[in-house]
C-alpha positions as CSV (number, residue, x, y, z in Angstrom):
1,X,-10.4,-2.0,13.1
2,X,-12.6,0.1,11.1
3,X,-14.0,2.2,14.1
4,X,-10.1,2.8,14.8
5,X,-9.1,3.8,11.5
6,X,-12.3,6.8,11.5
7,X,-11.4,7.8,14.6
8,X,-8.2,8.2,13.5
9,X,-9.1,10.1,10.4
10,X,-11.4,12.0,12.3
11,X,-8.6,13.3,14.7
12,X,-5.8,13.9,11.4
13,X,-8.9,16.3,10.3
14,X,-9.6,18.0,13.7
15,X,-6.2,19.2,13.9
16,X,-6.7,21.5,10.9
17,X,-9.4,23.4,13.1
18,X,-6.6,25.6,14.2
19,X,-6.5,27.3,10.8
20,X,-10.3,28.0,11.1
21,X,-11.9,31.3,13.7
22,X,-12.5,29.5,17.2
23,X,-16.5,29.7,16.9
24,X,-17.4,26.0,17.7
25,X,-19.6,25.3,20.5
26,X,-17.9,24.3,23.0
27,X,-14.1,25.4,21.8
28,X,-11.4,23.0,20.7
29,X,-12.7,20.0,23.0
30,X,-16.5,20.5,21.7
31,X,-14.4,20.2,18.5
32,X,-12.4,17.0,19.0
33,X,-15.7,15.5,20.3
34,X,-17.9,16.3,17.6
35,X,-14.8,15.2,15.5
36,X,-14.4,11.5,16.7
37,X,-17.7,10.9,16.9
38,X,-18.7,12.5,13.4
39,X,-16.3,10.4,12.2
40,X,-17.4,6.9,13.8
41,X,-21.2,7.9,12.8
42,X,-20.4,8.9,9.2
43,X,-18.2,6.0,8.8
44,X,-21.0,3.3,9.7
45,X,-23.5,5.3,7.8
46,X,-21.9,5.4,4.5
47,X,-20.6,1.3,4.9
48,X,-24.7,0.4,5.4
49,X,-23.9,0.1,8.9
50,X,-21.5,-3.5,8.3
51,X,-18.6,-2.8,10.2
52,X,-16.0,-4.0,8.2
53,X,-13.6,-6.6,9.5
54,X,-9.9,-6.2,9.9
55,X,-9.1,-7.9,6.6
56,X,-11.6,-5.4,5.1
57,X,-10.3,-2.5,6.2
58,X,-8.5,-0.4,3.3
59,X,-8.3,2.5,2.1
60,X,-12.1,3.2,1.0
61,X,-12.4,2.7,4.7
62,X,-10.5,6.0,5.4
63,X,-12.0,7.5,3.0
64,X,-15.7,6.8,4.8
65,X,-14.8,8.8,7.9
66,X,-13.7,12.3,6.6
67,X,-17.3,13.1,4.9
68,X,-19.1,12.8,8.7
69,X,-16.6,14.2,10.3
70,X,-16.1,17.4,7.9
71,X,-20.1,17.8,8.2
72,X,-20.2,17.9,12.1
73,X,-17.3,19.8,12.3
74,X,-19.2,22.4,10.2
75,X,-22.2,22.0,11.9
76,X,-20.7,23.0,15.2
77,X,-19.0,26.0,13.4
78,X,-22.1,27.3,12.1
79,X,-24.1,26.3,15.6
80,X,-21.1,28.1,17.6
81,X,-21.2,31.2,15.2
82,X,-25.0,31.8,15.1
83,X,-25.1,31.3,18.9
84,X,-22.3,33.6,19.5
85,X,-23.7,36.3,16.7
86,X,-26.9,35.8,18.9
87,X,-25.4,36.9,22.5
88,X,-23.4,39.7,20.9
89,X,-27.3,40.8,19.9
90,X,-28.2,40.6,22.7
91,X,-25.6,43.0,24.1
92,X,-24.1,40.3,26.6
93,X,-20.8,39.5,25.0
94,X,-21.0,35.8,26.2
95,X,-21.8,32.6,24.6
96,X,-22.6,30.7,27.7
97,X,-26.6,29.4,27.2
């Protein structure tokens, strides 16, 4: 139930990516990705890696997921931007590596 509840989380937070420049690798889907999983991976992380059971599952739970998921969410930003800064160098106007 917990892995449910940060991928939910995860995907409440992804849809405020619209208010943010489009510079993540990989657009809106690398976005969702890098979302659900940042999520999932934060959310074991910060609970010692002890999946919480069902009956476990409350509201510290929720709050588990958003820290992973706001870091790779910003991590792709930055990744995105740099690499995008670094083709507009280069004088190709693309991102594609």
């Amino acid at each position: 139930m917990a892995i449910l509840v940060w991928v939910l989380i995860a995907l409440a937070i992804w849809h405020f990516t619209v208010f943010v420049p489009d510079r993540f690798a990989g657009g809106i889907v690398g976005a969702f990705a890098v979302a659900i999983v940042g999520g999932v991976v934060g959310g074991l992380l910060l609970s010692g890696l002890d999946m919480p059971s069902r009956d476990a599952t409350d509201v510290v739970t929720v709050v588990l997921g958003i820290p992973g998921t706001l870091i790779a969410l910003v991590a792709l930003w930055f990744y995105g931007a740099r690499r995008e800064a670094a083709a507009e160098a280069r004088g190709t106007g693309s991102t594609e590596a």
